[in-house]
C-alpha positions as CSV (number, residue, x, y, z in Angstrom):
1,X,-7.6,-16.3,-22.5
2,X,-5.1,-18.6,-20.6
3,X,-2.2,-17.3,-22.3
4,X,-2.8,-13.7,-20.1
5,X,-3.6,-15.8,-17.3
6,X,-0.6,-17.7,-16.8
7,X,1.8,-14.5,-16.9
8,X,-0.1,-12.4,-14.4
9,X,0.1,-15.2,-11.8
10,X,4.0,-15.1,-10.7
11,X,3.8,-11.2,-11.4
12,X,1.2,-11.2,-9.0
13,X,3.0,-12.8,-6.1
14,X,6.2,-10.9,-7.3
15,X,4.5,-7.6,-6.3
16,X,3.1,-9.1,-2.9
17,X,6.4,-9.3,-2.2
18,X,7.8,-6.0,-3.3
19,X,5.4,-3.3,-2.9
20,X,4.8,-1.1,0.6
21,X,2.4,-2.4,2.7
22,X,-0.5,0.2,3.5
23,X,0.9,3.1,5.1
24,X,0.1,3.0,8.9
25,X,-1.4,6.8,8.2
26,X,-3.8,5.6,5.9
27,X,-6.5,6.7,8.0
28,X,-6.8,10.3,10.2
29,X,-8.4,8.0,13.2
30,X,-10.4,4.9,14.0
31,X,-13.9,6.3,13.2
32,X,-12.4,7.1,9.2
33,X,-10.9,3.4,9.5
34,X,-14.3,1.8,10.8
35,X,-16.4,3.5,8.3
36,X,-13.9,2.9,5.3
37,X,-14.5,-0.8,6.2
38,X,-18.0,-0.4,6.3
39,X,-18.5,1.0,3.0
40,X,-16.2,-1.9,1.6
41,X,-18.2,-4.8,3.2
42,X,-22.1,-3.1,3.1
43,X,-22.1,-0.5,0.9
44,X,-26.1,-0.1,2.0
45,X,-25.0,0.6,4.8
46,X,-22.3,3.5,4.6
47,X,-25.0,5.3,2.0
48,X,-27.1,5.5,5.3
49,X,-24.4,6.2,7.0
50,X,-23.3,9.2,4.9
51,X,-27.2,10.4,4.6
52,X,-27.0,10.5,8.2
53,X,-23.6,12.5,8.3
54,X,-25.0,15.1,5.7
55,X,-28.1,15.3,7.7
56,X,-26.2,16.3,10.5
57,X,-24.3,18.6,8.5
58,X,-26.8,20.6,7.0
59,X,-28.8,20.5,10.5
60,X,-25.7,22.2,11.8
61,X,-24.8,24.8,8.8
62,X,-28.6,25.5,9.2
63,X,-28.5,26.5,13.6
64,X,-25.5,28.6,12.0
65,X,-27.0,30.4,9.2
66,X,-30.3,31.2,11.6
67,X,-27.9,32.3,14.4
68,X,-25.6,34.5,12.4
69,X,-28.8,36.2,10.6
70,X,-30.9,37.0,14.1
71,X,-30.9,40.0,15.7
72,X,-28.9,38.1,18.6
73,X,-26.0,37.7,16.9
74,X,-26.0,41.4,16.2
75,X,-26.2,42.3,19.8
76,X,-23.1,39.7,20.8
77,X,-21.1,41.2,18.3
78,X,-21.6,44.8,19.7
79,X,-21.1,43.5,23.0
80,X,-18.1,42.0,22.1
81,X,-16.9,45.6,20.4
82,X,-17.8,47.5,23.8
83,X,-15.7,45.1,25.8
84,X,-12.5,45.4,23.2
């Protein structure tokens, strides 16, 4: 077991030294960087966190579908026609 050990060690702080450090683009924006962190450190509490997103998500998709199957959306689009 200590003969793989012993190896590894210098390789270790060999490719500290050599590989890139994490791309400054690693993340599209602060929010992506604050909740990548999150999940990392309390991974309870991103899965709330991402129940939360989907909940918003589907809450949205949902004003969507019910707008783009009434008999409003219909009438906006005709109205938009007539004006063209």
């Amino acid at each position: 077991m200590i003969g793989w050990f012993l190896p590894l060690v210098p390789i270790y702080f060999i490719l500290g030294f050599v590989l890139d450090e994490k791309p400054k683009d690693l993340y599209e924006n602060e929010e992506e960087e604050t909740f990548w962190r999150t999940a990392r450190n309390r991974p309870d509490v991103s899965a709330v966190d991402l129940k939360r997103r989907f909940r918003s998500i589907d809450r949205r998709i949902q004003s969507m579908e019910s707008y783009m199957t009434s008999k409003r959306f219909k009438l906006d689009r005709d109205l938009r026609s007539l004006e063209d």
